[in-house]
C-alpha positions as CSV (number, residue, x, y, z in Angstrom):
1,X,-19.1,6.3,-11.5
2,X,-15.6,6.4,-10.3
3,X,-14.2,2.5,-10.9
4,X,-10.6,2.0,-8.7
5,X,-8.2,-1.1,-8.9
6,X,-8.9,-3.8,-6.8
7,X,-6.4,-6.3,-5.2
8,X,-7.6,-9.0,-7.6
9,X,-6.2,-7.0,-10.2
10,X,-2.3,-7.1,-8.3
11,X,-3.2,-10.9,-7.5
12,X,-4.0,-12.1,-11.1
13,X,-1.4,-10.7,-12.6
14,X,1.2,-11.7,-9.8
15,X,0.0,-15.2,-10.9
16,X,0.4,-15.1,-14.1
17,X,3.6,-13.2,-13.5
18,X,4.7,-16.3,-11.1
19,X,3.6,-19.0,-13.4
20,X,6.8,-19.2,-15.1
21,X,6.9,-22.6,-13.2
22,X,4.5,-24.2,-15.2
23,X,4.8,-26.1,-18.1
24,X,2.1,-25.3,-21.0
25,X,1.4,-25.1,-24.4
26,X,2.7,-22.2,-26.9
27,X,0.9,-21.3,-30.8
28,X,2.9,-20.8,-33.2
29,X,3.8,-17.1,-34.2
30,X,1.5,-16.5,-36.7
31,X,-1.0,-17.5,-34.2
32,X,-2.6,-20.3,-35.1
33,X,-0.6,-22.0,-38.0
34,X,0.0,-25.2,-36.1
35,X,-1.9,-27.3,-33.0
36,X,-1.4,-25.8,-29.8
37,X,1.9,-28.1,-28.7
38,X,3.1,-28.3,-25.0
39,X,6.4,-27.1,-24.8
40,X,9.7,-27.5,-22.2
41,X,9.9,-25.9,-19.4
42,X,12.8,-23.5,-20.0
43,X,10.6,-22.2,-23.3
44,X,7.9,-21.2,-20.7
45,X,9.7,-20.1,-18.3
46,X,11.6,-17.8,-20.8
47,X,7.8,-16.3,-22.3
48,X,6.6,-15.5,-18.9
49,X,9.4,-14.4,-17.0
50,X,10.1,-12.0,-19.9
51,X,6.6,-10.5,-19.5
52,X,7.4,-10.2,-15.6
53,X,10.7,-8.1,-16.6
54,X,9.2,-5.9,-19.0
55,X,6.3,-5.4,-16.7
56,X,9.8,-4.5,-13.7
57,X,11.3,-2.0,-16.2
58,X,8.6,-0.8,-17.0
59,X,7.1,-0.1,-13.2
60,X,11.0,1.4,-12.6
61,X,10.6,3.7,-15.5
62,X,7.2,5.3,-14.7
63,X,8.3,5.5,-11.1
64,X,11.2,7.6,-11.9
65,X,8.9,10.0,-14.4
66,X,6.8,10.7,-11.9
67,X,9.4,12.3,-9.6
68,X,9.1,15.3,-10.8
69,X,5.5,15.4,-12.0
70,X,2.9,17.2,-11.3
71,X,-0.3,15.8,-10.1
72,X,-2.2,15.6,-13.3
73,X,1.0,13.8,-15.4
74,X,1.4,11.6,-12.5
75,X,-2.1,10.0,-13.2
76,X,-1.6,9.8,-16.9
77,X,1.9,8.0,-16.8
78,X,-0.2,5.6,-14.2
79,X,-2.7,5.0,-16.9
80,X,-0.4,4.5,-19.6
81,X,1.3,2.0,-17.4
82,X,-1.8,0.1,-16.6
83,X,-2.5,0.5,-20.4
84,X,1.1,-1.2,-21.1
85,X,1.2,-3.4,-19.0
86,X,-2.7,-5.1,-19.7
87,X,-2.0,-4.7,-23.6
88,X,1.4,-7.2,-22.5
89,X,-0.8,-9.7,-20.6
90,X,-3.5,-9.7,-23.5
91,X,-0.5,-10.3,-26.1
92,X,1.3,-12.9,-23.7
93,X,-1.8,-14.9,-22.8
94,X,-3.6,-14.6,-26.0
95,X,-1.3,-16.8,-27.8
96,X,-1.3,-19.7,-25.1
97,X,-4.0,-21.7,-25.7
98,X,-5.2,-23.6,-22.3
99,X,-5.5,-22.8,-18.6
100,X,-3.5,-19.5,-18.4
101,X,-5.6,-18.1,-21.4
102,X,-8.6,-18.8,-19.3
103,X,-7.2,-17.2,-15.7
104,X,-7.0,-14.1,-18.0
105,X,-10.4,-13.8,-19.7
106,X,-11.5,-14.6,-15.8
107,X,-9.5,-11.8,-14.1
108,X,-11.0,-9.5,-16.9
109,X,-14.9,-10.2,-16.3
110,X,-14.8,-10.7,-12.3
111,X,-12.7,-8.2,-11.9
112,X,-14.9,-5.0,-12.1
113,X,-12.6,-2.4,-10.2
114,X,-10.4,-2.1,-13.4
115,X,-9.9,1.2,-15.1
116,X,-12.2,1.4,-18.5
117,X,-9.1,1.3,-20.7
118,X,-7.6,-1.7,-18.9
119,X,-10.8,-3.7,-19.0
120,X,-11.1,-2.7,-22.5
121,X,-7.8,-4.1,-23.2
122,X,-7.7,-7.9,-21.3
123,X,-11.9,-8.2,-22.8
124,X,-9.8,-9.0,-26.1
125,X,-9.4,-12.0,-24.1
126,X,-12.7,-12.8,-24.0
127,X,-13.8,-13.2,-27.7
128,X,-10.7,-12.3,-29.9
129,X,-8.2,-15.6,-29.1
130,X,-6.4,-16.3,-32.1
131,X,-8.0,-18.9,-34.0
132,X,-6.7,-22.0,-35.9
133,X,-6.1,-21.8,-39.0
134,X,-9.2,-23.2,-42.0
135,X,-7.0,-26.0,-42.7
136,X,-6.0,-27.1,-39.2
137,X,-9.6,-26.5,-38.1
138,X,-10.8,-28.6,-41.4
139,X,-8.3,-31.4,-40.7
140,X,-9.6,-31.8,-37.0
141,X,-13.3,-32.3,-38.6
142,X,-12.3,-34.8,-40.9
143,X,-10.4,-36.6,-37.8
144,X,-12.8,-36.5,-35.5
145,X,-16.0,-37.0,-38.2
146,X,-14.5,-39.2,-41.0
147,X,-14.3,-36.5,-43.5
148,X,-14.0,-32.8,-45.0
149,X,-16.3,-30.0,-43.9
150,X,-16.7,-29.3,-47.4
151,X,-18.2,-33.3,-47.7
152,X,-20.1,-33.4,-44.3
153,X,-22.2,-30.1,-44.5
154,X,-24.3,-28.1,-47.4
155,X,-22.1,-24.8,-46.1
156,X,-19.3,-24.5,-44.2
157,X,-17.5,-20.9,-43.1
158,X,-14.2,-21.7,-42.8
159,X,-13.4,-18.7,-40.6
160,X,-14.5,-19.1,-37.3
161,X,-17.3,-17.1,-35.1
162,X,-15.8,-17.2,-31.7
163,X,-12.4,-18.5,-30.1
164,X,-11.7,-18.7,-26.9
165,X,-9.2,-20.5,-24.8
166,X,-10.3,-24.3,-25.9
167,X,-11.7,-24.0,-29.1
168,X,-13.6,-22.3,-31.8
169,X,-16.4,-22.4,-33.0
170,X,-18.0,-22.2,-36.9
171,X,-20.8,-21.7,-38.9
172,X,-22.3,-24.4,-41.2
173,X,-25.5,-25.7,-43.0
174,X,-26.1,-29.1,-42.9
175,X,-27.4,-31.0,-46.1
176,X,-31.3,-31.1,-44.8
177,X,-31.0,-27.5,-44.2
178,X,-30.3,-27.0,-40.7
179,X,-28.2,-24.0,-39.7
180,X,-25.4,-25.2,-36.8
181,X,-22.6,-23.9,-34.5
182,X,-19.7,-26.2,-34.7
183,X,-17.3,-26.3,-32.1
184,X,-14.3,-27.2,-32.6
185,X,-11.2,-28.2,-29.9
186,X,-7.8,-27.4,-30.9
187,X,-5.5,-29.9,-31.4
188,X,-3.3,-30.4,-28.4
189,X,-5.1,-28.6,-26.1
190,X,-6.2,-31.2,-23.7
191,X,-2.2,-31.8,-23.4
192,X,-1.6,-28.8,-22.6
193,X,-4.0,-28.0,-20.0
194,X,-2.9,-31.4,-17.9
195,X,0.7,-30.0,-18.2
196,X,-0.4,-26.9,-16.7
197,X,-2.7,-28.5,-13.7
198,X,0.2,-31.2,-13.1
199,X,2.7,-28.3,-12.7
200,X,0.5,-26.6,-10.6
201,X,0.3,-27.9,-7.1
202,X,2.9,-25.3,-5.9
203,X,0.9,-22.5,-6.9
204,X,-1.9,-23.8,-4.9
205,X,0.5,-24.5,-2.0
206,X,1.1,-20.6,-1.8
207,X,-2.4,-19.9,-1.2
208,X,-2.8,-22.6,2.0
209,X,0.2,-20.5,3.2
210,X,-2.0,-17.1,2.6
211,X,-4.9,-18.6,3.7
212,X,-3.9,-20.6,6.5
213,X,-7.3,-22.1,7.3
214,X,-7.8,-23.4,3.1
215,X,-7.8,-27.5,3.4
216,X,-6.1,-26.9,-0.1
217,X,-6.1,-30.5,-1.3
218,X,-9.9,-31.0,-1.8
219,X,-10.2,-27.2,-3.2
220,X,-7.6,-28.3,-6.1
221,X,-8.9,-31.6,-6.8
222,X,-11.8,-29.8,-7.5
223,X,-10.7,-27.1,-9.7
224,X,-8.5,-29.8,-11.7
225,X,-11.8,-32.0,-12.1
226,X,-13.6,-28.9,-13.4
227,X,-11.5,-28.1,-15.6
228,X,-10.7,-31.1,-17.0
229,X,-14.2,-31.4,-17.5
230,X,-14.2,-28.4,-19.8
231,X,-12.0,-30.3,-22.6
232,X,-14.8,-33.4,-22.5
233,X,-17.1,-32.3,-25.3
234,X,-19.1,-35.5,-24.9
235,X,-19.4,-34.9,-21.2
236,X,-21.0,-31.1,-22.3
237,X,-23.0,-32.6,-24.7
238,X,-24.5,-34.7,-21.9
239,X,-24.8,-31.3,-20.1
240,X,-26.1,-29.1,-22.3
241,X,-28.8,-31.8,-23.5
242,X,-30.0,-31.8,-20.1
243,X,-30.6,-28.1,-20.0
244,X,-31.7,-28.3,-23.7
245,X,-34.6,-30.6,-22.3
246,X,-35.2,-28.9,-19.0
247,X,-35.8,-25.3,-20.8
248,X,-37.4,-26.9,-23.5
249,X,-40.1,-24.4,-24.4
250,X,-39.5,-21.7,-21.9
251,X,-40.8,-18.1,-22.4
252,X,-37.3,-16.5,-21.8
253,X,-34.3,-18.9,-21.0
254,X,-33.4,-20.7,-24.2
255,X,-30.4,-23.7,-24.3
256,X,-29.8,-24.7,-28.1
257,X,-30.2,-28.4,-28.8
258,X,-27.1,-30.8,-29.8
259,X,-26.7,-32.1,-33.2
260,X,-25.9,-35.8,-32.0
261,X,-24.6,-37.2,-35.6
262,X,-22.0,-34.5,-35.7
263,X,-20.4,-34.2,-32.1
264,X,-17.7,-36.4,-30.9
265,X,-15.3,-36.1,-27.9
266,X,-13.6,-33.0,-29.7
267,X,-16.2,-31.7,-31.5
268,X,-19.4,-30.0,-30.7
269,X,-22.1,-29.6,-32.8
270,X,-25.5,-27.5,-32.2
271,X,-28.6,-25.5,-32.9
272,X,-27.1,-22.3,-34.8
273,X,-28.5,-19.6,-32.2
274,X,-28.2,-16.0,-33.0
275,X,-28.5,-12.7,-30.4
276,X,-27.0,-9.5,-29.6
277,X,-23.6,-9.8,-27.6
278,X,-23.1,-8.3,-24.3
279,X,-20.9,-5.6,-25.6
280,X,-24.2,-4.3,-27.6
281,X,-26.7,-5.0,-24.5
282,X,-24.8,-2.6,-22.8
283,X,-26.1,0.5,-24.9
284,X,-29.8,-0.9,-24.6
285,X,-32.0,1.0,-22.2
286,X,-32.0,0.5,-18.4
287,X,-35.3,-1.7,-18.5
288,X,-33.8,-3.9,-20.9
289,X,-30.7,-4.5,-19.1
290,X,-32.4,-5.2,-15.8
291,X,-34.5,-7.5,-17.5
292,X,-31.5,-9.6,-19.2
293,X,-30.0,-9.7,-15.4
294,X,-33.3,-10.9,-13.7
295,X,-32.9,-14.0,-16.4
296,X,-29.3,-14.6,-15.7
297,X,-30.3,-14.2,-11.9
298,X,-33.1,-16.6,-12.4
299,X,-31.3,-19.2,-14.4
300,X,-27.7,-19.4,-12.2
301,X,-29.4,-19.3,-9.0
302,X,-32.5,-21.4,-9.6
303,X,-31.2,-24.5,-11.7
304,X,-29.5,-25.2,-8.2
305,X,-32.4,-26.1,-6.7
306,X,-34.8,-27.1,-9.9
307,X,-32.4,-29.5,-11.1
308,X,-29.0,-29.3,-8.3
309,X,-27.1,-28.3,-11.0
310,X,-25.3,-25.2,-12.0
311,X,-23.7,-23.6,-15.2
312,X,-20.4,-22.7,-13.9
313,X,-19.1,-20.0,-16.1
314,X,-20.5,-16.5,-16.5
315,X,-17.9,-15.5,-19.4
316,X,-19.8,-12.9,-21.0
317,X,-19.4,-14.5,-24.4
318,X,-21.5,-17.7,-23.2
319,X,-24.8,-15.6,-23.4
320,X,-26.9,-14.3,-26.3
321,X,-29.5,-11.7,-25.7
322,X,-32.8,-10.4,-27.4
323,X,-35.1,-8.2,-25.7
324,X,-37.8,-8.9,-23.3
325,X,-35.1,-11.0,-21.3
326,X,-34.8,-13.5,-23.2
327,X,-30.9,-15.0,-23.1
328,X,-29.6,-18.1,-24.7
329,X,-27.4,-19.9,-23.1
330,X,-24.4,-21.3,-24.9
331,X,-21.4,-23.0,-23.1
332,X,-21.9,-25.9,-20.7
333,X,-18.5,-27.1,-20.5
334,X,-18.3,-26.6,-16.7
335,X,-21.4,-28.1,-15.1
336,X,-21.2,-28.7,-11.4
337,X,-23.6,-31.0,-10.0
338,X,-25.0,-31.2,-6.4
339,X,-26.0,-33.9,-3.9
340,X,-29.1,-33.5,-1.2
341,X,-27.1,-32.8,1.4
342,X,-25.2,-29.6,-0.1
343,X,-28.4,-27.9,-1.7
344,X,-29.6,-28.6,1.8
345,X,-26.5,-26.4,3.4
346,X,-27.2,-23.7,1.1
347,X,-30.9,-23.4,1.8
348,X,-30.2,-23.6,5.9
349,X,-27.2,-20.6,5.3
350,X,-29.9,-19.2,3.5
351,X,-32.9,-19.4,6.2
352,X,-30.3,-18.5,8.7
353,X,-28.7,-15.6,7.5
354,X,-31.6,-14.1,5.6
355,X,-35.3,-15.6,6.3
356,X,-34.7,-16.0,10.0
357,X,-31.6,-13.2,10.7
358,X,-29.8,-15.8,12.9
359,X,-26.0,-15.1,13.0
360,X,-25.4,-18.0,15.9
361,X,-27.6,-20.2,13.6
362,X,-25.4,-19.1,10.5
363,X,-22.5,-19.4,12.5
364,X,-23.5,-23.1,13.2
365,X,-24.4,-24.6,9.9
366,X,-21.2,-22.9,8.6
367,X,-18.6,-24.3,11.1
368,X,-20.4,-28.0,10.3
369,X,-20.2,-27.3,6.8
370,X,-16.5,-26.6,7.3
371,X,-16.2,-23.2,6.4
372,X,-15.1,-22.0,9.8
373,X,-13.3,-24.1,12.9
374,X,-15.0,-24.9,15.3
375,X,-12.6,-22.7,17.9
376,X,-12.4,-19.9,15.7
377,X,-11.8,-16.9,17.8
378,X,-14.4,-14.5,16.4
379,X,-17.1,-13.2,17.6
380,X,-21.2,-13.5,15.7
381,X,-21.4,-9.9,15.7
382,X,-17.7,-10.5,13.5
383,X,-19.3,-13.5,11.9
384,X,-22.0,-11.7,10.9
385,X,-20.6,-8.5,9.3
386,X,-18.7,-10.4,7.2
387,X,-20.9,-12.7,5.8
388,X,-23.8,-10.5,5.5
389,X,-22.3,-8.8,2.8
390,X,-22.7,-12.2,0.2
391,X,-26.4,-11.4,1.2
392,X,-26.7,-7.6,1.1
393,X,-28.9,-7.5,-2.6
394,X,-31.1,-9.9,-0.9
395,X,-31.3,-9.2,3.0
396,X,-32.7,-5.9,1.3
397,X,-36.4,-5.2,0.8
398,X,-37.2,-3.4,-2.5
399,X,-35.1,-2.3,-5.3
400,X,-31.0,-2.8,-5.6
401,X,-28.7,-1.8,-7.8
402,X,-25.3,-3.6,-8.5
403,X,-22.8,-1.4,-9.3
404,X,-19.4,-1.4,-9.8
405,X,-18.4,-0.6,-6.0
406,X,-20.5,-3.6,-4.8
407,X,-19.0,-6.1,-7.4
408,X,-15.6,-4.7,-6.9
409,X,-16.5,-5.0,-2.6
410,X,-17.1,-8.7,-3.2
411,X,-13.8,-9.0,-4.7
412,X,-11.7,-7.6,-1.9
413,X,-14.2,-9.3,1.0
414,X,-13.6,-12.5,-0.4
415,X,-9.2,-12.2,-0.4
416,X,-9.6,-10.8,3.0
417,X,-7.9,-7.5,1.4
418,X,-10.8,-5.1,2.3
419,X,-8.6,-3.7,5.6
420,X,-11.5,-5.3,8.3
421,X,-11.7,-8.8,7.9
422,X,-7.9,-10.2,6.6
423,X,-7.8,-11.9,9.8
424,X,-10.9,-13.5,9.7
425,X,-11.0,-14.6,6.1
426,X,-7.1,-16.8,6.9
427,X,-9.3,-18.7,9.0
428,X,-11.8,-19.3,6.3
429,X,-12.1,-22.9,4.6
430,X,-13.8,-23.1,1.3
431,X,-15.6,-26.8,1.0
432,X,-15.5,-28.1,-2.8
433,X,-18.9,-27.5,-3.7
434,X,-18.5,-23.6,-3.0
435,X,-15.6,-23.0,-5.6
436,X,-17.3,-23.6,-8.7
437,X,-20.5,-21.1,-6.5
438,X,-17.9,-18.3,-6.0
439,X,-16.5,-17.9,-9.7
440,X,-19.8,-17.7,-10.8
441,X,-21.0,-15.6,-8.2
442,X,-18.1,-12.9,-9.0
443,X,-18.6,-13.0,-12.5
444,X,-22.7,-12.8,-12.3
445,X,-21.7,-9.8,-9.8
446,X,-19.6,-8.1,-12.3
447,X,-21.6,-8.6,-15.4
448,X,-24.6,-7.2,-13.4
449,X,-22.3,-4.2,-12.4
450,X,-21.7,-3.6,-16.0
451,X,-25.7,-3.4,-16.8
452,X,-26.0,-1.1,-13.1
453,X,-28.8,-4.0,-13.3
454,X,-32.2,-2.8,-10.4
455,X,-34.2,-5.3,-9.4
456,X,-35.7,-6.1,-6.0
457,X,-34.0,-9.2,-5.7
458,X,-34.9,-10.4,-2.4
459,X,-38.4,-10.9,-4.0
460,X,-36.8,-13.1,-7.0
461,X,-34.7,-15.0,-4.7
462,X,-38.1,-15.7,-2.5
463,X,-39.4,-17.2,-5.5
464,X,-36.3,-19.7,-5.7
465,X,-36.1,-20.8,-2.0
466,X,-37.5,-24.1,-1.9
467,X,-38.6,-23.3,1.9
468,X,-40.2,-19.9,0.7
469,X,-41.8,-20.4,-2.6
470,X,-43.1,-17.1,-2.8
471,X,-45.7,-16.3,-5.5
472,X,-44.3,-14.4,-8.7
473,X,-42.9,-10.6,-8.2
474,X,-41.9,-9.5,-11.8
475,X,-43.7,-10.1,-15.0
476,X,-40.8,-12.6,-16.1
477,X,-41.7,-14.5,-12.7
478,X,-45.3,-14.2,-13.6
479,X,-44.6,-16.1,-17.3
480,X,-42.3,-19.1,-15.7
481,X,-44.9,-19.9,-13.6
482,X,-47.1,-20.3,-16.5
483,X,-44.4,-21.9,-18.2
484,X,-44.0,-24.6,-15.6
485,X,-47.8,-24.7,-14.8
486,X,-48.2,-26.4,-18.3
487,X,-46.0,-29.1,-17.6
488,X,-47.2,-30.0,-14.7
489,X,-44.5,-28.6,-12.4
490,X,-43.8,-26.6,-9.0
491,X,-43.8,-22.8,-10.6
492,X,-40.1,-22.0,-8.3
493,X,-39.7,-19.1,-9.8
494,X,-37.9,-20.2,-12.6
């Protein structure tokens, strides 16, 4: 299957490239000596704007070779510039702990038009941050916990099993026995992150003036709550407890439980939980890997309505997997929780567009959800081509296959840069309680694009409509419903 770069690719790293405004935080240059520490302004812009300029002579240079090239060297030296330039991005962003760190790892799992070797290079991103070092990391325990790792637990592995853009995370043994996962937040981090979302406003400005119909204000305050949510470790606790109980005992969907007496507001103790990683899902068979997207499918979309909640963040290193379906879920940092009247919009959007196929109904719940002005000058049969595709797996009847050209069509509908619909999509608002639905709906798109994950979807998704309830469709619908018929609950699909 032929994958091509999409705009999201040119928009990400323009971002990063223009976020030489914003004051952040900086490791040290063995990567990972020292706390992550926010640093001056000048330093930043120094890092970044560097990165832009080698990226500039770089472009100029492979411009100029392929003058007189033929065809076939004129597609290499563009992959060895793509190459170049990601393994620049990956270096740069890698050793910035906080909010840039994360745009990356997101620009590398939603965007799925990305040559193999480029996605290749920014998924170091995604589980390969440079850690802190065992005494930093061993320090920050005893602060946090009121002594040494070597004192608090039986075992303690010193180097760490994941780090990501926050913290990392290690293995230990408590003295009872129990194996854990102990998450660790580096020091400084939370500083950092604030620096960047207080420096950020005028990045946000630029996309009102792209997106002339964005209320911006209410879209940022969100992202800036959400995010700041992330560094609260007793807030995910909370979270994560809450799914912990709500999956307790389910035949496929597993949430490991928190270790109370060693979590605090910077560290993050739980259940040990072991799986295979997504990177070795992906050589599984086909069956397998439909399976492992049903459950995915099933969790994201149904906690909305089971418990109007939703797990915001479909990094592919949040997820373990062992066969059958079954996935652990491991990251609940960014939780967004819903009131009545939005799970209500998304049902009627859903009965509109889908159950009843009623684009001036659609049209209607949308402009008083304000997504679209009540003037807008566009017609339903507009309106309705556009939106429809969000819906296309499920307006479907049978099986559907996500590949990589509907994951990377979602991408370019959304930023209005598919050539049909710009003008329509700068007159599109995006209420709060969608922004948290479309990163996870991009990334769930592009992770299910990776597995070329079949399933008849329209059938699941019946199952999770409140207003449709169908009866199980799949054999993993057939066990929740047992599941939830032995607690004494509405079967939902889930």
């Amino acid at each position: 299957m032929t994958r091509r770069l999409v705009p999201l690719t040119a928009g990400a790293v323009a971002a990063l490239l223009l976020a030489r405004r914003w004051a952040t935080s900086s490791a040290d240059d063995d990567r990972g000596a020292a706390p992550v520490r926010t640093v001056g302004l000048a330093r930043r812009n120094l890092a970044v704007a560097g990165m832009g300029a080698r990226t500039g002579r770089r472009f100029a240079m492979t411009q100029a070779r392929k003058t007189f090239a033929d065809a076939e060297r004129r597609a290499e030296l563009d992959r060895e510039f793509q190459l170049a330039t990601a393994a620049d991005v990956t270096e740069a962003l890698g050793n910035m702990k906080g909010a840039l760190m994360k745009i990356g790892q997101m620009a590398s799992y939603i965007d799925t038009g990305l040559p193999d070797n480029v996605r290749t290079t920014l998924a170091q991103l995604q589980n390969d941050a440079p850690p802190m070092t065992p005494e930093l990391a061993a320090s920050t325990i005893e602060a946090e916990l009121g002594a040494a790792p070597s004192e608090l637990f039986a075992e303690w592995d010193p180097l760490p099993i994941a780090a990501a853009s926050i913290g990392q995370v290690h293995r230990a043994i408590t003295h009872d026995g129990r194996a854990i996962a102990v998450k660790v937040q580096y020091p400084g981090v939370a500083d950092a992150v604030d620096s960047d979302l207080g420096n950020a406003d005028w990045l946000f400005g630029m996309l009102a003036t792209a997106f002339p119909g964005l209320e911006s204000g209410p879209v940022v305050a969100e992202i800036k709550e959400r995010l700041r949510e992330e560094l609260d470790y007793e807030l995910e606790a909370r979270s994560q407890r809450e799914f912990a109980e709500f999956y307790a005992g389910h035949p496929f969907i597993h949430v490991p439980g928190v270790i109370d007496e060693f979590s605090t507001a910077r560290v993050l103790t739980s259940e040990l939980a072991v799986g295979a990683s997504f990177d070795e899902v992906l050589s599984w068979d086909q069956g397998e890997k439909n399976l492992i997207a049903e459950t995915l499918f099933r969790f994201s979309f149904g906690s909305i309505y089971r418990n109007a909640a939703f797990n915001g963040d479909p990094h592919p290193g949040n997820y373990l997997f062992r066969p059958g379906g079954q996935v652990t879920f491991l990251d609940f940092g960014l939780v967004k929780r819903f009131d009545p009247d939005e799970t209500s919009l998304f049902e009627r959007m859903i009965k509109a567009m889908v159950i009843d196929r009623d684009v001036p109904a659609f049209r209607a719940v949308i402009t008083e959800a304000g997504l679209l002005a009540p003037d807008a000058p566009f017609s339903d049969d507009e309106i309705g081509e556009y939106f429809s595709f969000y819906y296309t797996y499920v307006l479907a009847d049978g099986p559907v296959t996500i590949d990589d050209e509907y994951a990377a069509g979602g991408v370019r509908h959304l930023f209005g840069t598919d050539g049909d619909h710009g003008d329509l999509m700068k007159q599109l608002n995006v209420p709060p309680s969608f922004v948290v639905l479309q990163r996870i709906t991009l990334g769930l798109m592009g992770l299910f694009a990776s597995l070329e994950a079949t399933a008849d979807w329209r059938s699941i998704a019946s199952e999770l409509w409140p207003s449709v309830s169908a009866p199980p469709s799949t054999e993993l619908g057939r066990r929740a419903a047992a599941y939830r018929a032995e607690r004494g609950e509405p079967a939902l699909g889930l």
